[in-house]
C-alpha positions as CSV (number, residue, x, y, z in Angstrom):
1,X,9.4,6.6,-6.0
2,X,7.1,6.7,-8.9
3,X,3.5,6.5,-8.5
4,X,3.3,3.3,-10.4
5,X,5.2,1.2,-8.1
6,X,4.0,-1.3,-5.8
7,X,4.2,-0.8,-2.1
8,X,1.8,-3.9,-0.7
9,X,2.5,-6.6,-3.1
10,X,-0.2,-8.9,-1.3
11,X,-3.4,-6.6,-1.9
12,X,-1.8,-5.5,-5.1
13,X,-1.2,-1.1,-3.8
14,X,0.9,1.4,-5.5
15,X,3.0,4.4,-3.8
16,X,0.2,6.5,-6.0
17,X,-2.9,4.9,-3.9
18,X,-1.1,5.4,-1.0
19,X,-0.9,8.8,-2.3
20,X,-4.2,9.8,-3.1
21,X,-5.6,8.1,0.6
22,X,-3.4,10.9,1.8
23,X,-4.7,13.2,-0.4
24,X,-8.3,12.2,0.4
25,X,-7.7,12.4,4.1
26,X,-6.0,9.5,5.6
27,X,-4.1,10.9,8.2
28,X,-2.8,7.6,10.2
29,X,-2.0,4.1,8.5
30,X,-4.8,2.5,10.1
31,X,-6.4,5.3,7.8
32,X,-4.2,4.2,5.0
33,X,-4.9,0.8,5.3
34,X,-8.8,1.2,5.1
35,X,-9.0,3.8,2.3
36,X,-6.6,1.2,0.1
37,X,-6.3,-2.3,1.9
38,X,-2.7,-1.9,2.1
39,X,-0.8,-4.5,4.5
40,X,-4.0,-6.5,5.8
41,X,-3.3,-9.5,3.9
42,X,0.3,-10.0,5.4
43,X,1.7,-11.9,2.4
44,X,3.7,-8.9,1.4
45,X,7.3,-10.5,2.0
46,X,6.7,-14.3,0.3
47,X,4.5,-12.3,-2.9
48,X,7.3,-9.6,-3.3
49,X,10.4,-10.1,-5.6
50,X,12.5,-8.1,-3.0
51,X,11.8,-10.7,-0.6
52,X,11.2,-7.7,2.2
């Protein structure tokens, strides 16, 4: 998965944020979701062109 692609379509994250929260310490998703606001918005299915 390149860095470039988007994970949380709703709060706009890529695989590389989610990334560098790792890299900066996020060690839980909770963690995750803080450092990069990553699946609070819970629009992810309807906004994505996957449909998942």
């Amino acid at each position: 998965m390149q860095d470039n692609e988007m994970i949380c379509w709703c709060s706009k994250v890529t695989a590389g944020a989610i990334r560098q929260a790792r890299r900066n310490g996020a060690t839980t998703l909770d963690a995750i979701r803080r450092m990069t606001g990553a699946c609070t918005v819970g629009r992810c299915k309807e906004l994505s062109p996957r449909g998942r």
